[in-house]
N, C-alpha and C positions, 0 to 999 in steps of 0.2 A: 740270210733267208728271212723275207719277209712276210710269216705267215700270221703274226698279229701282232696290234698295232696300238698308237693313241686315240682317245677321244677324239667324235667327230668335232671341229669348229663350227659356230653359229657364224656363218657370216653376214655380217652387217653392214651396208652400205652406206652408212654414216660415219664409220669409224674405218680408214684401211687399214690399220693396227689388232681391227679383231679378224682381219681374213687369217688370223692364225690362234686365236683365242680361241678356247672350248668354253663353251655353255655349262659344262659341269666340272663345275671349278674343284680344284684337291682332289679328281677323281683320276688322272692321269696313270699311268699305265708303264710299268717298266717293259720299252721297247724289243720284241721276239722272245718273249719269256711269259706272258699273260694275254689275254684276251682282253679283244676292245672294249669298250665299256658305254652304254649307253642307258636312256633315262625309259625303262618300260615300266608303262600304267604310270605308278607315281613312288617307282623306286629304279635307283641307282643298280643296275644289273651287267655280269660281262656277256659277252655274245660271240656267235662263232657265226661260222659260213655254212651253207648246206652241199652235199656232193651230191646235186643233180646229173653230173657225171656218170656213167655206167662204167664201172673199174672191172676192163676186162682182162681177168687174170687167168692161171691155168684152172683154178678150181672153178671158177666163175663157168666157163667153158666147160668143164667136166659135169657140173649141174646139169646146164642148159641142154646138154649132148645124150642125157640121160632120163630127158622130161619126155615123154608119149604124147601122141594127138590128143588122148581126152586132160592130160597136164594143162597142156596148152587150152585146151576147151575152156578150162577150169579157171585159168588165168582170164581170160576175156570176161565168159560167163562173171566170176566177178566184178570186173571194173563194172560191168554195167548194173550189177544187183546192187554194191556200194553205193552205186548215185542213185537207186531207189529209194534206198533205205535213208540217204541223207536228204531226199525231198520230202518222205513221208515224215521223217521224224522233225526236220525243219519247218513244216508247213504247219505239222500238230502244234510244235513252240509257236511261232508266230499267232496260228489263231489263239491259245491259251494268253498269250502277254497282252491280244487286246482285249480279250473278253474280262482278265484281272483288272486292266488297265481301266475301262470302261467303267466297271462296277466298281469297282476302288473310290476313283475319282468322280462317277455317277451319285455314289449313295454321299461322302462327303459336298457335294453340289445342292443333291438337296434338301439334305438337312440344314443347310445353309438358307437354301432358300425359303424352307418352310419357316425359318423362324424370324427370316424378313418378314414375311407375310405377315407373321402376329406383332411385325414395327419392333422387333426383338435383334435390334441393329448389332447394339454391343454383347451381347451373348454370340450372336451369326461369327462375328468378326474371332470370336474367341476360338471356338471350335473351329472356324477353316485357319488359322493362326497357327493353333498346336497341332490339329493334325497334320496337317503342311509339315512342320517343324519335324513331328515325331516320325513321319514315313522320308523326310529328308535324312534326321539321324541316323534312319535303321539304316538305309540303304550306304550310308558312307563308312558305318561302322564295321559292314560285312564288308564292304571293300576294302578299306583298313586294314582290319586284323584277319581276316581269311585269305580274300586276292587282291594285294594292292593292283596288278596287271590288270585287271578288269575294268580299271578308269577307265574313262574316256571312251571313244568310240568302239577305238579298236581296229579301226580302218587301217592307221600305219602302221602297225606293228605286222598287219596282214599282209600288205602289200609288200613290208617290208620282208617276209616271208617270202612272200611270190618271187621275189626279185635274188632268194638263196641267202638270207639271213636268218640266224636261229636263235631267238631269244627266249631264255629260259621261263616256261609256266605260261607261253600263253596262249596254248592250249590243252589246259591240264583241264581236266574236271571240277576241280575249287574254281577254275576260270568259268569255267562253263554255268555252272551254278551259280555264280554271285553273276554276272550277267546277267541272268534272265532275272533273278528273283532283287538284283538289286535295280535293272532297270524298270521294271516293272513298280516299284517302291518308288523310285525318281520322277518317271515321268507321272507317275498318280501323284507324286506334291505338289502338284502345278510350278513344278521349276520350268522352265520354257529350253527344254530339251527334246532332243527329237529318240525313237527308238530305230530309227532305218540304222544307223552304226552301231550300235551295241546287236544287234539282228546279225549282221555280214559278221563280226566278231564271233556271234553264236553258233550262224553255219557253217565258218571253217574249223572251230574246235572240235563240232559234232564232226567233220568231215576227218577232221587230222584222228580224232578219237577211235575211228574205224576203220579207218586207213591202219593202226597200231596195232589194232584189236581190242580195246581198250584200254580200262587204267589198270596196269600192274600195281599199283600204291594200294590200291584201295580194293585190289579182288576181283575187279571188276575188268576182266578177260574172258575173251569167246576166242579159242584157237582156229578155228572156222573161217574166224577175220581175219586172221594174223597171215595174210600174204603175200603184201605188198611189202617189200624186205628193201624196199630204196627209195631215198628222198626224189625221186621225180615222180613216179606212181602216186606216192603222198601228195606232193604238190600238185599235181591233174584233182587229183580230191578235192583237195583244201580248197581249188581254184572254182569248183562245181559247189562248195559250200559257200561261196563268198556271193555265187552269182542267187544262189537260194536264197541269201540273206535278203537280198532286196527283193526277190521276187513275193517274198512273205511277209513283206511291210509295205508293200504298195499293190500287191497282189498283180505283179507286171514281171510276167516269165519273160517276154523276150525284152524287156530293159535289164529284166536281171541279168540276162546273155548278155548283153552288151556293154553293162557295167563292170561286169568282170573283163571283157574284153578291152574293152579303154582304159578304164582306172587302173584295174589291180593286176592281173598279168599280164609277167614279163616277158612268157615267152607262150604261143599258140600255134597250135594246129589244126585242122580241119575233125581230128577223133575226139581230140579237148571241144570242142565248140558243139560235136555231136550230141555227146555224154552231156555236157552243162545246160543243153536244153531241153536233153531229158530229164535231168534234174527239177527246174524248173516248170516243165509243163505237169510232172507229178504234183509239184508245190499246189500248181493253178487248180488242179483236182480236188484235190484234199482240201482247198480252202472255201471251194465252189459248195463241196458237199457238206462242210460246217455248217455254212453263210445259211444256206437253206435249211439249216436245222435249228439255228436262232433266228431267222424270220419270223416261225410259230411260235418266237413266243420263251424258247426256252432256255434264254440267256441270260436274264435278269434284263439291265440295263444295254447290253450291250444290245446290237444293230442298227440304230440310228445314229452312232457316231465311227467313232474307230480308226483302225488305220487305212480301212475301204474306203475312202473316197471315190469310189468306184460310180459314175454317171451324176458326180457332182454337174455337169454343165453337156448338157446333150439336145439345148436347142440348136437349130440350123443359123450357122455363119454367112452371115452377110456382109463385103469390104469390097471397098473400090481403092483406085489408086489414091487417090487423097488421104488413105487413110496410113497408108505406110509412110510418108513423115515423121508424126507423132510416134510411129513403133519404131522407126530409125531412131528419134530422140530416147524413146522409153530403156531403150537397150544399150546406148551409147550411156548413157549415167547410171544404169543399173552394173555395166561396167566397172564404173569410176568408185560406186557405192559396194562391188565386192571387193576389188583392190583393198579399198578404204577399209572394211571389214577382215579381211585378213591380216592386214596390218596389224589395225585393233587386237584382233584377236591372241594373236603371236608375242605381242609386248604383256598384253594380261598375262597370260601362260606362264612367262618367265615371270614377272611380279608372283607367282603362285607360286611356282619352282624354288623363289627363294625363302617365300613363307613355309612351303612343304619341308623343307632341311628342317629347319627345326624339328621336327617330333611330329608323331601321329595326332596329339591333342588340337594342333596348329588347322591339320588337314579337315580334322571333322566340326574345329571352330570355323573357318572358312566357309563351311557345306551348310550349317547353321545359318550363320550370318546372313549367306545371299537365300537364303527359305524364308527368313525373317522380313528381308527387305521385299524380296519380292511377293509374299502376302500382303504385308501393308499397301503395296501399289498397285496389284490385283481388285483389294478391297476398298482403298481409297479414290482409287483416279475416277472410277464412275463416278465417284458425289459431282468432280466438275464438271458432267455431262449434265444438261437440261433433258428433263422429259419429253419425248414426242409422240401427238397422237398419233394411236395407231391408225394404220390405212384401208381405205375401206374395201379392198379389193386385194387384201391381204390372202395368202394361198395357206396360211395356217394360222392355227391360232394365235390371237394376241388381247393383252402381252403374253410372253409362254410361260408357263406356270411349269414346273419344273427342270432338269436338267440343258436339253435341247431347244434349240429352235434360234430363230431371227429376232424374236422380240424380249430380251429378258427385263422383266420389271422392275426388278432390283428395288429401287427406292420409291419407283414411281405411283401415282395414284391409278386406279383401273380405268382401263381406257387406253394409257400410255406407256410407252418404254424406256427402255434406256439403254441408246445403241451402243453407247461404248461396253457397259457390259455385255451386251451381246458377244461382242468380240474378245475382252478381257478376261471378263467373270467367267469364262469357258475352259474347258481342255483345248489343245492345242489342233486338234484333228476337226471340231465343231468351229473354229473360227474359223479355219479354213474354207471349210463347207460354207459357211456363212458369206467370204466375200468373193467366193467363187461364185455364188447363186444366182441364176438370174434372173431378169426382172425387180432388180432390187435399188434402184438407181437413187431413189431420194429416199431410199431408209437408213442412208448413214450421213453424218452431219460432217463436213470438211474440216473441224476439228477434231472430231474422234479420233480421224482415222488418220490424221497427225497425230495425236497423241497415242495415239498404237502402235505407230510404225518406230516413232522415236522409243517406247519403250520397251517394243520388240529388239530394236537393232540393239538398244544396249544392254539388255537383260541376256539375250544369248548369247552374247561374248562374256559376259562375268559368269554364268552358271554353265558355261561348257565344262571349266577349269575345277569342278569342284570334284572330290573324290568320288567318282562313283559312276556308272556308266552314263554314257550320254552321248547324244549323237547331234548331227548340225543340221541334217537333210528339212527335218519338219521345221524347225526354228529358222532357216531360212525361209524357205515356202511360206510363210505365213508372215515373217516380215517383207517378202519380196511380193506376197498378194494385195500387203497394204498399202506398200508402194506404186504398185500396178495402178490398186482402185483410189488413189491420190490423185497418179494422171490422170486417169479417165475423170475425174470430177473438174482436172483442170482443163480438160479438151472441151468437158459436154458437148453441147450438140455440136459440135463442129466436126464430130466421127460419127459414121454409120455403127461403128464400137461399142458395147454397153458395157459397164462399168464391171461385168464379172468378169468379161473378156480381157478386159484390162487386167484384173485383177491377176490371172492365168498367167499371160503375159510378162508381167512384172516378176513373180515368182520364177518364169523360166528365166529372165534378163539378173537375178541377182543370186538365181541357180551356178548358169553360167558363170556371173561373175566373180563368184567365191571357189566352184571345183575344177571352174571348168574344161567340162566336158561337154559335147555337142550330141552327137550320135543317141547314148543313153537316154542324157536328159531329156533328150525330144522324144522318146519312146515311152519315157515314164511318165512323162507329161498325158501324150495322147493316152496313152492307156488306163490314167488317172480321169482325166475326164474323158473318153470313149466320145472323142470326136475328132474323127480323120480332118474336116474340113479347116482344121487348128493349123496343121501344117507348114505352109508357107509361111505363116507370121511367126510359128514358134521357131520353124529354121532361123530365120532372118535373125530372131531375136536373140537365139543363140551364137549366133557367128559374130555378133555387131557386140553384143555384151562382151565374149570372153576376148575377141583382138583386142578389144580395149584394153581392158584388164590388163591383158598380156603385156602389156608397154609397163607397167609398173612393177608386179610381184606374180611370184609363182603359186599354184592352185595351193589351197589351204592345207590340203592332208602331207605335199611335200614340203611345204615351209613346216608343219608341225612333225615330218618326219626328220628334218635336219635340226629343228630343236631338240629337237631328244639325241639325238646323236647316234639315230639309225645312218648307217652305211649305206645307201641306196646309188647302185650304178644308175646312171642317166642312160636313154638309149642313144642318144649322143655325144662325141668328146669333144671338151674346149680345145678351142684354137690354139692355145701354146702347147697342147698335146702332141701338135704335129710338129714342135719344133725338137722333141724331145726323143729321146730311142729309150726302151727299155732295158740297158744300162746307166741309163739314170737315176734309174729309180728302185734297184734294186740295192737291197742292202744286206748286209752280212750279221753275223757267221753263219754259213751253211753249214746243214747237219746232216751228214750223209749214211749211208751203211752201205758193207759190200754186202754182195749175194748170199755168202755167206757167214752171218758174222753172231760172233760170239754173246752170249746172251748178257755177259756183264756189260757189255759196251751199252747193248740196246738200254737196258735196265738204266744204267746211269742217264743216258741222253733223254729216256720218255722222263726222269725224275729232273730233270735239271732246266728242262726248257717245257714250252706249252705247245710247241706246233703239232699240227697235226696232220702234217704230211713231209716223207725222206724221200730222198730218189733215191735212189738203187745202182748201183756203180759193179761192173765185173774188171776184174785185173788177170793179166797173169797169175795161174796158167789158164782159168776159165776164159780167157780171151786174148788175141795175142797182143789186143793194148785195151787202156783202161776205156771203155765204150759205158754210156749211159744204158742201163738194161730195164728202167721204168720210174715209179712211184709208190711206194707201201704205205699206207693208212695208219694213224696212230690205236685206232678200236683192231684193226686186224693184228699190230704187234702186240696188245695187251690181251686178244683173244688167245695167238700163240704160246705167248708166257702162261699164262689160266693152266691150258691144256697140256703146257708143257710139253711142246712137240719139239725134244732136242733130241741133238745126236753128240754124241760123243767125240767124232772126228771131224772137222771142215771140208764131209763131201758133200756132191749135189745131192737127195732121197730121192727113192722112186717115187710113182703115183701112187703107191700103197697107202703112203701116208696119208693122202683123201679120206683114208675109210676113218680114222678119228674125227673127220668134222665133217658135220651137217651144213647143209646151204642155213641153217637155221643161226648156229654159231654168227656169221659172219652178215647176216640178218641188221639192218639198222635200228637201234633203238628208239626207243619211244625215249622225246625230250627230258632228260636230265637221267636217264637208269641205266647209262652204259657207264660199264665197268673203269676205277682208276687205277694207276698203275701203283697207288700204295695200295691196292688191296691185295696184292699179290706178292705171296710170300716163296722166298726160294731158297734153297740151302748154298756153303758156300762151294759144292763140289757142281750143282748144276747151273753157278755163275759161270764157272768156266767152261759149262759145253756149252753147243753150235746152236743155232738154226738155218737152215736153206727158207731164204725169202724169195727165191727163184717162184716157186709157186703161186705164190698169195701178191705177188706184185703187179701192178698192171703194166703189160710190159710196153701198153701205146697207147704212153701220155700225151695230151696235147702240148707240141713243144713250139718255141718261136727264137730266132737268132736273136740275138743279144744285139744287132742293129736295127733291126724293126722297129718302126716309127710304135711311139707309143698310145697314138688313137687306134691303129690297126690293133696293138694287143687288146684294147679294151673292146674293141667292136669285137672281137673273137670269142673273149675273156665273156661277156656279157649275154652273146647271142647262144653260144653251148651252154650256158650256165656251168659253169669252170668253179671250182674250188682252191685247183693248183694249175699255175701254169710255168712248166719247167723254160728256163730261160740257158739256151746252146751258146758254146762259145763260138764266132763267122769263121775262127782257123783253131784248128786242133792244137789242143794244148793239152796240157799236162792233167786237167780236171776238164771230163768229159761235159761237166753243168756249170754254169755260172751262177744259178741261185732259183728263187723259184721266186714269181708272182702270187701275190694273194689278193685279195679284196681292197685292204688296208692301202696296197701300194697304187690304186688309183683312183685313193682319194685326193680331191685338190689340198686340202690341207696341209696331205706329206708331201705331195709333190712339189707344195711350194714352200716347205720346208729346208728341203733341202735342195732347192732352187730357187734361193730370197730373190735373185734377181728379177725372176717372175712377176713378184709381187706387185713390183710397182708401174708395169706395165700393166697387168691385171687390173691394180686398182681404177686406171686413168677410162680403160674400156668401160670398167662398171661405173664411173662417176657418170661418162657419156652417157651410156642404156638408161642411168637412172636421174635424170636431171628434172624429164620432165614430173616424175611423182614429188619429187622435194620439192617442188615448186608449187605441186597442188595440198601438200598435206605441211 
């Protein structure tokens, strides 16, 4: 029985030796006895499966049989009040992270700048240095020593969720809170991080957190909430927080729909997609009605920059055919530049992973280091920009004398600018704005914005990796706007095109090329700049970027989810999957119980192994041969033991025994507070009585013949969202089951573990797929 398993392997196409190596070395796992183990946020954690499954058993049915029309009302009525509450309380976060964001990074900007003004260089440089440094520190050290899970995005461990993986803490409340207040500390260092991924992280905790009813840890429970009692109810949630998350960082409800829909679940229905845009269009409300209440005035700093980029570019498009060449080109290398970029990325990651072993000191030396470097290069790179006068037909002031704008002065004499600190010297959100603008064609210099792009492209892949939340969305956009407005400098007039449009452009082409995804990004796009007439080119540009791509590596958040050594089913199986039957791949001992069986047996077997699912077997005389009668849950045997529902003699109990347990008992817990079986103490006279599991078992599991090609089991396995899948023997034998499927058993790792032959036929197909990248990189 294969119910948990080894570490995922990193596979590497340079080496055919590591198609069986794991990424997290000495963390291996003694095989059906422990949990797999993979790398969440920036610690080593084991992880289980989720039972998206509906386990319908006699009690299950005696509930359901017992609930009234307004029960039922009550059930509806909820789901859809839940997705309120997770748009309004998502939408409150989001505007709060930019208006801190704003004001954080507003007032050190211009304090900064004010004391340019007075030619007070080396003091400016001081102050944006240490406070850089010290809101880098805070924010790694909360993540550190409170939630190390809170690293990074937070997009795969979500997704990884969606897909019915359960990794412990990340979405606890300590997750929740250092998210928000550690991303909000991150990207106000000007580390060249984005907030759209730590955002989607924040809406599915808030969404899992209410889906629970809160945190039991901490007190903080509403019985009210507490009704969703299965991991698929949760999951429709979580799936409506993730699409919130972007809706509330680009202020784009129906990309937010569709990001959830493309990127992060796995599994959808037409009620899921109803709910998630009600979710979302709540979001667009609440942030409408902010926006307008800091327009007057009463935000401090915030509204003229932010995560709104909302009507950045909303003059009328004008293109002809001539002009789609150059956006064929633009897309076809912004391709080859997110390939390239993932790449990049993924080998950093792991150089971090091996610094991260060492100790915590390591982690937040790291998060230091790259605050340090990237202030000095913030504060230095302008000196190599020359002054330009400003333009006389300029739409704002110049040069700009505080925070915002196109022309910042930086060193310059009055009169003149200095564009690369326009670009540089900014938040992340105001460049953008910047080379999205238009009309702006000869106010940046063709080496600026070479020296932007280059030290965009490599400042976001070194400070992704640092402890502490941090997202890729804006740090893209804003190296793929400089790439954009690169070309367009290199086309000039040779496109009816102006340089913001490019800019746009470029962005969607290295969008695509790093996540890609199509559908979304062209909706976040239009919706970002609120211009339908974009369309056509940004399709183009999206289809032409990510095929490319596709020929070398896979989108970033699943190459950094099989670095961590998330388990993530593909919704497709490889080829040698079909050569294989699922008696291949199942492995022993199987751990069984009968119908009715004695509590010392159960006792010993939950203490001695990890799985968390038995079949259920009747014999003579309960049956007149030994027949398969279901699947019993490891939380339901420790719920029985708790309650102590035994009997004395090895008979079947009536339904009376229902009235000891509540639908509540049997209720799914919130991540990490269900019950273990050394909590449960029992004397030596009731090891030796019974329990009847006849009740509490699902008696229609999903089963498959033990000849069944093993791509069909996983297209099964993946599309019900399966926990167990009981594996029959094709002719009746002596043991009704042959073993059971889990997660573990389709992964390629085990599969080709214990099918070497595999390997090397595998390797020779990926050396083919992957010729042409080794040749370019």
């Amino acid at each position: 029985m294969s119910v948990n398993g080894n570490s995922n392997a990193w596979l590497n196409a340079e080496d055919p030796e590591s198609i069986t190596a794991p990424l997290i070395s000495g963390q291996r796992s003694t095989p059906n006895s422990t949990s797999q183990v993979a790398l969440v946020g920036a610690n080593v954690c084991p992880i289980e499966s989720l039972d998206y499954e509906i386990l319908e058993n006699e009690f299950f049915k005696q509930d359901w049989r017992s609930r009234g029309k307004m029960q039922v009302f009550q059930y509806i009525f909820m789901k859809w009040f839940s997705c309120f509450l997770v748009g309004l309380i998502v939408g409150l976060i989001g505007f709060c992270n930019n208006l801190a964001v704003e004001n954080i990074a507003g007032i050190k900007f211009v304090i900064t700048s004010n004391m340019m003004l007075k030619r007070s260089f080396l003091l400016a440089f001081i102050v944006f240095f240490f406070s850089n440094l010290a809101l880098t520190l805070f924010a790694s050290m909360i993540t550190s020593f409170v939630a190390p899970v809170a690293a990074g995005s937070g997009i795969p461990e979500v997704k990884a969720y969606l897909n019915g993986v359960d990794a412990p803490g990340i979405f606890s409340l300590r997750t929740l809170f250092v998210k928000i207040v550690g991303s909000v500390s991150a990207v106000s260092s000007s580390l060249l991080i984005g907030k759209a991924g730590p955002m989607v992280h924040t809406g599915a905790c808030v969404a899992s957190l209410l889906g629970q009813g809160g945190s039991k840890k901490y007190g903080l429970t509403w019985k009210w909430l507490r009704y969703f009692k299965n991991d698929r109810d949760r999951r429709d949630l979580v799936t409506c927080g993730s699409a919130a998350g972007i809706a509330a960082s680009f202020r784009s409800p129906v990309g937010g729909v569709l990001f959830a829909f493309e990127e992060m679940a796995s599994w959808w229905r037409s009620a899921l997609l109803w709910r998630a845009f009600f979710t979302t269009a709540v979001i667009a409300i609440v942030l409408r009605a902010l926006i307008d209440v800091c327009l007057s005035g009463k935000c401090g700093l915030f509204g003229t920059g932010g995560l709104i980029m909302f009507d950045v570019y909303s003059a009328s498009v004008s293109y002809h055919i001539v002009d789609v060449p150059p956006v064929l080109l633009l897309g076809f290398v912004g391709g080859i530049l997110g390939s390239l970029y993932n790449s990049l990325l993924t080998k950093v990651l792991r150089i971090y992973n091996l610094i991260n072993e060492r100790g915590v000191i390591y982690k937040i030396l790291i998060a230091c280091t790259i605050s340090m470097f990237t202030s000095c290069l913030l504060f230095g790179l302008p000196w190599l920009a020359s002054c330009r006068p400003c333009p006389a037909d300029a739409a704002e002031a110049c040069p700009t004398i505080g925070r915002s704008g196109n022309f910042k002065k930086f060193q310059c004499p009055p009169g003149y600018y200095n564009d690369l600190a326009s670009l540089i010297f900014n938040t992340n959100d105001d460049a953008i704005r910047n080379l999205f603008s238009k009309n702006t064609d000869s106010e940046f210099h063709f080496s600026s914005i070479i020296i932007f792009f280059v030290t965009c492209f490599f400042l976001s892949i070194f400070s992704y990796g640092v402890v502490a939340p941090a997202g890729l969305f804006v740090p893209v956009i804003v190296t793929g706007a400089s790439y954009g407005r690169f070309v367009g400098m290199l086309v000039g007039s040779h496109s009816n095109l102006n340089h913001g449009l490019y800019a746009v452009l470029g962005a969607a082409s290295l969008l695509g090329g790093t996540m890609r995804m199509t559908v979304s990004l062209c909706v976040i796009i239009l919706e970002l700049t609120n211009n339908l007439l974009l369309l056509p080119l940004i399709m183009v540009v999206l289809l032409v970027s990510k095929t490319t791509a596709d020929a070398f590596n896979g989108n970033i958040y699943d190459l950094i989810m099989k670095a961590k050594g998330l388990p993530y089913l593909e919704a497709h199986a490889e080829p040698y999957m079909r050569q294989l039957t699922v008696a291949d791949v199942v492995t022993g001992p199987l751990q069984l119980f009968y119908g009715i069986e004695k509590v010392g047996n159960i006792v010993h077997v939950l203490r001695t192994t990890g799985h968390n699912g038995f079949p259920v077997i009747d014999e003579p005389p309960l049956s007149e041969s030994p027949v398969l009668f279901g699947i019993v849950l490891r939380a339901h045997l420790i719920e029985l033991l708790k309650k102590k529902a035994f009997v004395s003699t090895p008979v079947p109990t009536s339904t009376d025994s229902f009235k000891r347990f509540s639908s509540e008992d049997f209720a799914k817990r919130g991540s990490g507070n269900g019950d273990k079986i050394e909590d449960i103490k029992l004397t030596e006279e009731e090891m030796e009585m019974f329990i009847d599991l006849h009740p509490f078992t699902n008696a229609s599991p999903y089963t498959v013949v033990e000849t069944m090609s093993l791509a069909k089991a996983l297209i099964l396995f993946r599309e019900v969202g399966l926990r167990h899948l009981l594996v029959i023997p094709k002719i009746s034998t002596r043991s009704p089951v042959v073993g059971i499927l889990t997660r573990h058993d389709f992964m390629p790792e085990h599969i080709l573990s214990l099918n070497p032959m595999l390997v090397k036929s595998r390797w020779k197909r990926l050396r083919f797929r992957l010729a042409p990248p080794a040749k370019l990189f």
